[in-house]
C-alpha positions as CSV (number, residue, x, y, z in Angstrom):
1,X,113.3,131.7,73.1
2,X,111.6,134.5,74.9
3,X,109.6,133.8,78.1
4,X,106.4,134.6,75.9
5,X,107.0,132.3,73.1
6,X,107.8,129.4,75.8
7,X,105.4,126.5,75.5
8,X,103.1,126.1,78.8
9,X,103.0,123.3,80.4
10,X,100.5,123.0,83.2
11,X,100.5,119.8,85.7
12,X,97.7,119.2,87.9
13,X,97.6,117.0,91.0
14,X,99.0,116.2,94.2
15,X,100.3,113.4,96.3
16,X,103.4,112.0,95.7
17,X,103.7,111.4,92.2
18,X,103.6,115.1,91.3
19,X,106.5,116.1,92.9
20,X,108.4,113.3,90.7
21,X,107.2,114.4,87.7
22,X,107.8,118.2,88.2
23,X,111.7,117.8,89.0
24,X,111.3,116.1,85.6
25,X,110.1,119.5,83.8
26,X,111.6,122.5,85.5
27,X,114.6,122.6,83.9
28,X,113.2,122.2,80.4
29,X,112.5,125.4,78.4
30,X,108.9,125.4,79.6
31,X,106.5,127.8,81.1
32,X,105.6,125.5,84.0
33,X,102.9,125.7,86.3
34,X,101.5,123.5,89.1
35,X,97.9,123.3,90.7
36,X,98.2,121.3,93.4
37,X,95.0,119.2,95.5
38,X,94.1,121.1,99.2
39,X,91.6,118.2,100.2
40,X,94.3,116.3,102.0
41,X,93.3,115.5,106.0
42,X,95.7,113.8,107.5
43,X,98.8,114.2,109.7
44,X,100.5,117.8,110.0
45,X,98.1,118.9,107.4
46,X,94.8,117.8,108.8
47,X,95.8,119.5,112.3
48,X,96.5,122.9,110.3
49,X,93.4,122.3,108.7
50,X,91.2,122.2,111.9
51,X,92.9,124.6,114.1
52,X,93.8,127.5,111.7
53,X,90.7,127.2,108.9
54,X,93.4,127.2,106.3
55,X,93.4,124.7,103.4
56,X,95.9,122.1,103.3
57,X,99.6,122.9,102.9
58,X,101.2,119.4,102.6
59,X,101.2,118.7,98.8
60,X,102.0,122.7,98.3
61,X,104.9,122.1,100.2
62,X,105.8,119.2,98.4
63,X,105.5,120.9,95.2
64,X,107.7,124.0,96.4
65,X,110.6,121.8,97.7
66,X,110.4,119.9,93.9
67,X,110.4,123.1,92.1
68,X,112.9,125.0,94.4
69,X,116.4,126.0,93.4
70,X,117.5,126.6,97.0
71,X,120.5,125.1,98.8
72,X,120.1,121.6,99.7
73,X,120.0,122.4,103.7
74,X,117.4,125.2,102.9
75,X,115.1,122.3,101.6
76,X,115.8,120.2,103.8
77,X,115.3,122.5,106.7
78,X,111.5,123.3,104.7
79,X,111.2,119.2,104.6
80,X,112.3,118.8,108.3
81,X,109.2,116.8,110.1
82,X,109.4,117.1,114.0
83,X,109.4,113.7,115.3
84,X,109.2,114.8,119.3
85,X,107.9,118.2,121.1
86,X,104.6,118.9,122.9
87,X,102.4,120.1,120.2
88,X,104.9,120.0,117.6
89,X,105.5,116.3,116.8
90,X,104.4,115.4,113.5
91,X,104.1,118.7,112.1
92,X,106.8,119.7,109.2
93,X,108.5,123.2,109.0
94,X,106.9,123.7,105.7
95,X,103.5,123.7,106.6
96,X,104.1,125.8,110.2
97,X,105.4,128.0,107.4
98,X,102.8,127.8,105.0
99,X,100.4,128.4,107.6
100,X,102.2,131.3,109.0
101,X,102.9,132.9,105.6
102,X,99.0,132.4,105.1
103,X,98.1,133.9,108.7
104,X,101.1,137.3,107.9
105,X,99.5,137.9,104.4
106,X,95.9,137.0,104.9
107,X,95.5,135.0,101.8
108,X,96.6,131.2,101.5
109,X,97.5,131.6,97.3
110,X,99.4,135.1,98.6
111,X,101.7,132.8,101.1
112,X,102.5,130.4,98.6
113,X,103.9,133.2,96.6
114,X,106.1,134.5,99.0
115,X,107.7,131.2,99.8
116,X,108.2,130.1,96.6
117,X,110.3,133.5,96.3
118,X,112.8,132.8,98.9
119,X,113.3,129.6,98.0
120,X,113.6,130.5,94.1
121,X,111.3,128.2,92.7
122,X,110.9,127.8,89.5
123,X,107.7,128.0,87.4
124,X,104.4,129.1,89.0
125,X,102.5,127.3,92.4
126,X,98.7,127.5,92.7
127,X,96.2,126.0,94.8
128,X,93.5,124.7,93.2
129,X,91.3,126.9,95.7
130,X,91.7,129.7,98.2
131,X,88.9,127.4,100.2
132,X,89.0,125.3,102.8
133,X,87.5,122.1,101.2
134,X,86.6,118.5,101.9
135,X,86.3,115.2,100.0
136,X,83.5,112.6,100.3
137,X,83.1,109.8,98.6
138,X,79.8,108.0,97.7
139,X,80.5,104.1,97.2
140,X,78.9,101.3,94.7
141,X,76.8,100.2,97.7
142,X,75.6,103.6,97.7
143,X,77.3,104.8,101.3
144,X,79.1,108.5,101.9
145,X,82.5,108.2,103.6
146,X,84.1,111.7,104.2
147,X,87.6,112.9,105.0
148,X,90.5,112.3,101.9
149,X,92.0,110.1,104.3
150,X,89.5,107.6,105.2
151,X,87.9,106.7,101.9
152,X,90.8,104.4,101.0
153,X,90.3,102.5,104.1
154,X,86.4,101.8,103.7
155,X,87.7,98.7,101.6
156,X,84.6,99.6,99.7
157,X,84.4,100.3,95.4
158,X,84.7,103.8,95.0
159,X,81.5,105.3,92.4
160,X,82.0,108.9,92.3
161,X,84.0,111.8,94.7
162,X,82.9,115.2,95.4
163,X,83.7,118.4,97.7
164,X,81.9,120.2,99.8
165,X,81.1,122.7,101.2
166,X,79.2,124.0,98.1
167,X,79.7,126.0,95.9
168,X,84.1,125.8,95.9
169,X,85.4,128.1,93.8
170,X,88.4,127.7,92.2
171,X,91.7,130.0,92.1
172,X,91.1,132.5,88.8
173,X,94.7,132.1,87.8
174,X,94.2,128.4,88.1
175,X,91.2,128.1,85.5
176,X,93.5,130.5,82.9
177,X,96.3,128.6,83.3
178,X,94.9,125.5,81.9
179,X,92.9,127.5,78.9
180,X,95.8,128.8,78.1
181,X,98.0,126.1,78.4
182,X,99.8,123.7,75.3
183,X,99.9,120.8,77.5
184,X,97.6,120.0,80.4
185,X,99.7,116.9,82.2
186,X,97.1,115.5,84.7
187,X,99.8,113.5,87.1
188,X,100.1,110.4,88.4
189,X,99.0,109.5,92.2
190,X,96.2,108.0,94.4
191,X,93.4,108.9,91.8
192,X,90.2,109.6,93.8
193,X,92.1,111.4,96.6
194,X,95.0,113.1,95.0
195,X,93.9,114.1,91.3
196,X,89.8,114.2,91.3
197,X,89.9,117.2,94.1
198,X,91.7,118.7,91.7
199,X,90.1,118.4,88.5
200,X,86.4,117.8,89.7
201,X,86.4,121.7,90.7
202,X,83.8,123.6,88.7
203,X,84.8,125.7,86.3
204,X,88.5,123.6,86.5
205,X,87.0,120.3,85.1
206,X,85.2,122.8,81.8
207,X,88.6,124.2,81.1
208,X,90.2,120.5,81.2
209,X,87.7,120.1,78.7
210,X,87.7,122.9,76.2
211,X,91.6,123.9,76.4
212,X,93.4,124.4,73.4
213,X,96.2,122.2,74.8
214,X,96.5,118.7,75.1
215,X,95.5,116.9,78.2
216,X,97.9,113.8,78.6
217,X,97.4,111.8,81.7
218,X,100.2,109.5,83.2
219,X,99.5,106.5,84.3
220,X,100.1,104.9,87.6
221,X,101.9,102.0,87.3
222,X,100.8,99.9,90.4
223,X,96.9,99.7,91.6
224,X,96.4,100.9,95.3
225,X,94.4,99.4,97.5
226,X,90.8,100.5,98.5
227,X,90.5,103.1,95.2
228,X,91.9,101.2,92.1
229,X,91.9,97.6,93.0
230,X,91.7,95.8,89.3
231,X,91.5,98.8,87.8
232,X,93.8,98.4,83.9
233,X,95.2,101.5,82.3
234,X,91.6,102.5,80.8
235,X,90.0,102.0,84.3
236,X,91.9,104.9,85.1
237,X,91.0,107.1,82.1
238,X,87.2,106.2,82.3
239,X,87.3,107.3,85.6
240,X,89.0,110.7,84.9
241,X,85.8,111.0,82.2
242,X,83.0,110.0,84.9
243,X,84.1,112.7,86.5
244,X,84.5,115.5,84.3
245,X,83.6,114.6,81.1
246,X,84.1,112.1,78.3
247,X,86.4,115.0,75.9
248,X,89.0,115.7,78.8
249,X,91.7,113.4,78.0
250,X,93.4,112.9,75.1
251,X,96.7,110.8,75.7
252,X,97.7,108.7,78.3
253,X,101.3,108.1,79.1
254,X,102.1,104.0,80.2
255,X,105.0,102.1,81.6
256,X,105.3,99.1,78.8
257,X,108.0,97.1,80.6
258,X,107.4,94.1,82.9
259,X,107.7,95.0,86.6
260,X,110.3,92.6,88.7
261,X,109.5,90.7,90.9
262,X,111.1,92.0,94.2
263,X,109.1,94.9,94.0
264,X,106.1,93.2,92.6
265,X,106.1,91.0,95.8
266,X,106.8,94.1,98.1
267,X,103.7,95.6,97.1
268,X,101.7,92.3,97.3
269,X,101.6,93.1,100.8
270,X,99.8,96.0,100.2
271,X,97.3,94.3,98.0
272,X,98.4,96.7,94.8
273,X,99.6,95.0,91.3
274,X,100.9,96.4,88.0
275,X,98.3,98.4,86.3
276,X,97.3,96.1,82.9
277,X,98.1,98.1,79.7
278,X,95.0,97.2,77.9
279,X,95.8,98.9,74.9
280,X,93.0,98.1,72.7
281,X,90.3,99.6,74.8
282,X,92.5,103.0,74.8
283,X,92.6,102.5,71.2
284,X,88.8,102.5,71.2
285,X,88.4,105.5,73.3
286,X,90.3,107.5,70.8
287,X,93.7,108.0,73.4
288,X,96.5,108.5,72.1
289,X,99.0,105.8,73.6
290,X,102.8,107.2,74.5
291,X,104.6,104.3,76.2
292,X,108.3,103.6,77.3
293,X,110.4,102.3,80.1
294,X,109.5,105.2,82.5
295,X,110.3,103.3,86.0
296,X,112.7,103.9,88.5
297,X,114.4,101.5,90.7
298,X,116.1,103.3,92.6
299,X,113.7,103.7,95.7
300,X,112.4,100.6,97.3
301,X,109.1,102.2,96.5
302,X,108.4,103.0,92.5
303,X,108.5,106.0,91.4
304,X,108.5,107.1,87.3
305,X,112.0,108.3,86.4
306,X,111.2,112.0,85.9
307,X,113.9,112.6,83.5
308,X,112.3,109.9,81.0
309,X,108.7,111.0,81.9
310,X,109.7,114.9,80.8
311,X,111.2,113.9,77.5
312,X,108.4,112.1,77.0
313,X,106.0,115.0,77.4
314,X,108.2,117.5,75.5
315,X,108.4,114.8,73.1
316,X,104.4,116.1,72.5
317,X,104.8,119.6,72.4
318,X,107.2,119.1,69.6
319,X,104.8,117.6,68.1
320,X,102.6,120.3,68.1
């Protein structure tokens, strides 16, 4: 199959379940692209943020080290976090190089480009914006807490995110990747801080909506504290359609095994729990429900097995 005729697959995200899922689908015969979040505050990234005007390079350089094809030690080098040094602790390689890749060719989307050549990635790595963006949140009791970072700590219900400043204009290649695209795979991870600043862009959240492909969301498995707390699978989805429209979503991928216990009680601490599977309310939101084992225990943390997750998702555009 020529490169043309390839279906394309487009994920969008950021956080830590991205990554997962992308190891999953670049080495099927795709044409894969990622558009990856740039609201993220905190740590390295934050620092870049504030000192350099730059939007943020940690879940790009998460991305590019999941999609590369590079020698182990060349990723790991790129993945290398400086844990002492004046100045330097806490920052990782990847984003001094991000950043200085962004400050050589003047343009952040440029950058990513030129990095994702030497370390042979493969597929296609966008930022959702070229801007410098940040996310606020307005709460139930009708508060604003600002900063990606600190809205999961207000302990507070979460009613609806947004960016600023106004207007935020996305990346053009972005918005035609996703009209263009077969499969639109919105991923799993913290929901109001790692996939809303991604799809909540204008012009991003119209071409969710009226793409020719399907838009399949996969499900997080556990709830996380101070943004899904007692939210159930359709929580989730509702959410995603506050945000951007009731038409965006048309599948939603589940775990449909019990979780065990060890790791249940492990992230009791943490005041998360399995999502609920409420399968009759996705019924009567018209989703279509693909379900499977799709954990894996191999980290103390969970993470979905990316090998089962992408056959589940090719699994669709066969369909089609």
């Amino acid at each position: 199959m020529t490169q043309q005729a390839l279906p394309k697959v487009v994920v969008v995200g950021g956080g830590t379940g991205m990554p997962v899922l992308l190891r999953g689908l670049k080495n099927l015969p795709i044409h894969l692209t990622a558009l990856v979040t740039v609201a993220d505050d905190g740590g390295s990234t934050g620092r870049l943020r504030s000192e350099m005007s730059i939007p943020a390079p940690g879940d790009i350089r998460n991305v590019i080290a999941a999609l590369s094809d590079a020698e182990p030690m060349l990723i790991e080098l790129f993945q290398h976090r400086f844990n002492a040094g004046n100045g330097l602790s806490g920052h990782s390689m990847g984003n001094l190089l991000l950043a200085a890749m962004t400050a050589i060719t003047g343009n952040f989307n440029t950058g990513i480009k030129e990095i994702s050549r030497v370390l042979n990635v493969k597929g296609k790595i966008y930022p959702i914006s070229n801007d410098n963006m940040s996310l606020h949140a307005k709460m139930k009791d009708g508060t604003i807490v600002s900063g990606e970072s600190n809205i999961p700590l207000s302990n507070k219900q979460i009613d609806q995110v947004f960016l600023s400043p106004q207007p935020v204009e996305p990346l053009p290649n972005a918005v035609r990747a996703i009209e263009n695209a077969d499969l639109v795979v919105i991923a799993p991870g913290s929901l109001y801080t790692s996939i809303m600043p991604t799809i909540i862009m204008p012009k991003i959240d119209e071409a969710i909506r009226k793409t020719k492909g399907k838009v399949v969301y996969v499900c997080n498995v556990m709830t996380q504290e101070g943004e899904t707390t007692g939210y159930t699978a359709s929580n989730h989805v509702q959410a995603i359609r506050d945000h951007i429209g009731e038409d965006s979503v048309d599948a939603i991928v589940v775990h449909n095994e019990p979780i065990v216990r060890s790791v249940r009680e492990i992230y009791a601490e943490e005041n998360a729990e399995p999502v609920i599977y409420d399968t009759d309310r996705l019924l009567k939101m018209g989703l279509q429900i693909i379900e499977g084992d799709i954990i894996s225990y191999s980290q103390q943390m969970l993470r979905h097995d990316n090998v089962k997750v992408a056959k589940l998702l090719y699994s669709i555009l066969q369909e089609r």
